[in-house]
N, C-alpha and C positions, 0 to 999 in steps of 0.2 A: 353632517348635521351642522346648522348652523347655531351656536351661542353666544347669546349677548350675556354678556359678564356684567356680574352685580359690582360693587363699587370696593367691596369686603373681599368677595371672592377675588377680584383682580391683585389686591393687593398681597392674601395670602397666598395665592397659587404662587407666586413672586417670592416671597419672604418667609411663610410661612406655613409648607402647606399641609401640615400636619394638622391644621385645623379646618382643612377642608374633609368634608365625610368620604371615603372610600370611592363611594361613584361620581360624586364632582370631583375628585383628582381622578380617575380614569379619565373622564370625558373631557377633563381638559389634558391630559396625556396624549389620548388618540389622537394622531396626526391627520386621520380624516376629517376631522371636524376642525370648523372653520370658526376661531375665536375672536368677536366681536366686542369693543366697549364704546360706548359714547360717550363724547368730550364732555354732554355731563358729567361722567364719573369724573373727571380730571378737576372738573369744576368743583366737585364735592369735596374732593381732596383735597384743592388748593384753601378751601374757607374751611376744614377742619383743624391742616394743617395750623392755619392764622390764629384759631380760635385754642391752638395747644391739645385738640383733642384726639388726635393721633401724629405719630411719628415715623417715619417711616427711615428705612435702613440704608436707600437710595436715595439721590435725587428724584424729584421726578422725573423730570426730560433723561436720564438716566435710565431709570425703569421704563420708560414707556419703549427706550429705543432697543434696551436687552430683552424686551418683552416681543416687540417686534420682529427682530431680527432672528432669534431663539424659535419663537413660537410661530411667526406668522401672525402677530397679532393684527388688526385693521382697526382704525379709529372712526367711528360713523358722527359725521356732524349732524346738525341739529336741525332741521327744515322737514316739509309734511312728506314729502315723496318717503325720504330714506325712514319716517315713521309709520309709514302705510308698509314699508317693505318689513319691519321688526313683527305684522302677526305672522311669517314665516318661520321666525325664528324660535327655538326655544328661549324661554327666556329663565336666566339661569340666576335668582336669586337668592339671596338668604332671604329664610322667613323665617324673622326672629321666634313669630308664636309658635311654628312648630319645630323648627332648628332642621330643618330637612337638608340643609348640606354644608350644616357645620358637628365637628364631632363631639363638640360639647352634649347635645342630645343625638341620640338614633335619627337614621331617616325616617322620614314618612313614606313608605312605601307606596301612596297613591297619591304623592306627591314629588314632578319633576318626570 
């Protein structure tokens, strides 16, 4: 399966992954599935980091490359083809309203 990593999730699977729910750190365990981020996420990070509102434990270029190299990660840039090819993919986010794959709250079972 293919997952495109939310910007949260990529960071904690990395550092933290205690805060990922039960079946988001499965599904990014299983070595069958193919873990996707886009250089958006990179970009979110870099104007959070600036803006002081998170910190990370790594460099970036650091994490991305032990992410890569560990996990098989893949970077998807940003043009329409490779955005027509993401309705394939699951898309693996947090959603804050219902906390579905953070452990702060339970999963939503009919959601992911």
């Amino acid at each position: 399966m293919r997952l495109l990593l939310d910007t949260h999730v990529f960071i904690w699977w990395d550092s933290e992954p205690d805060k990922l729910s039960e079946r988001a750190l499965a599904l990014c365990q299983d070595r069958e599935n193919e873990l996707l981020l886009s250089i958006v996420s990179l970009w979110e990070i870099q104007i959070k980091m600036q803006l002081g509102k998170i910190e990370l434990k790594k460099r970036l270029p650091e994490l991305i490359a032990v992410q890569q190299e560990l996990n098989h990660l893949r970077l998807l840039s940003v043009n329409a083809p490779t955005s027509m090819n993401w309705v394939g993919c699951l898309l693996f986010m947090e959603i804050l309203s219902t906390g579905c794959l953070s452990r702060r709250q339970e999963p939503n079972s009919s959601v992911l």
